[in-house]
C-alpha positions in Angstrom: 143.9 103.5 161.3 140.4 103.1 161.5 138.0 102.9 158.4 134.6 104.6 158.4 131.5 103.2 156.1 130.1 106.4 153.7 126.8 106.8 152.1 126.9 109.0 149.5 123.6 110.4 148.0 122.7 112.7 145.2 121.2 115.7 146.1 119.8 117.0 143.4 122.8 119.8 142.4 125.5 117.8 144.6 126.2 115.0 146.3 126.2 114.8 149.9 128.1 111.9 152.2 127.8 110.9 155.8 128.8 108.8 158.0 126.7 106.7 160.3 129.0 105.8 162.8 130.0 109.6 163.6 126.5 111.2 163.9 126.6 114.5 162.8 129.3 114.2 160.0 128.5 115.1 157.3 130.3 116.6 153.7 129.1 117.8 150.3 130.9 118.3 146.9 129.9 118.6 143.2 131.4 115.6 142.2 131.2 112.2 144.0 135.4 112.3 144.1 135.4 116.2 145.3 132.6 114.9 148.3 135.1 111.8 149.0 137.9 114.1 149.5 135.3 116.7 151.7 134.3 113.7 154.0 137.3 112.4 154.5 138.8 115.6 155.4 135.5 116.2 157.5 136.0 112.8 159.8 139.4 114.0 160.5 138.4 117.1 161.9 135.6 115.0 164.0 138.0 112.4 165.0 140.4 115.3 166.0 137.8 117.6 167.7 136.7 114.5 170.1 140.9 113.9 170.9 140.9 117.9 172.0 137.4 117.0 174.0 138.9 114.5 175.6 136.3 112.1 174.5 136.5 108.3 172.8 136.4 107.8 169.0 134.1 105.5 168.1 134.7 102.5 166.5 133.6 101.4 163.3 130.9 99.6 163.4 128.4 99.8 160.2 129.3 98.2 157.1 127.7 97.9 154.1 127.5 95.9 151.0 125.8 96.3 147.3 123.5 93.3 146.5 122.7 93.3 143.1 118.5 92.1 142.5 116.6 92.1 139.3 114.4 95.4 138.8 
């Protein structure tokens, strides 16, 4: 099992998620739970579509961390 940072952004009218270390996944959703559930379902199909390509999965390496400042 391998676990993936996500950004998740508003857009606007929905929020959108990628994820940095797979470049070109990306999900959407009107909810930030019903974007989780796209994106996850998204890096499977990635993960799986590099397996049939016969390519390597790349391994997690972004991470990321909320730091909390005064504003």
């Amino acid at each position: 099992m391998k676990e993936y940072l996500v950004i998740f952004e508003w857009a606007g009218s929905n929020y959108s998620a990628y994820v940095p270390d797979l470049p070109g996944c990306i999900s959407t959703g009107k909810t930030i739970e019903e974007t989780e559930l796209n994106v996850k379902e998204a890096i499977e199909l990635y993960i799986d579509t590099l397996k049939e390509d016969g390519q390597l999965v790349p391994e997690p390496t972004v991470r990321g961390k909320a730091i909390s400042v005064a504003a």
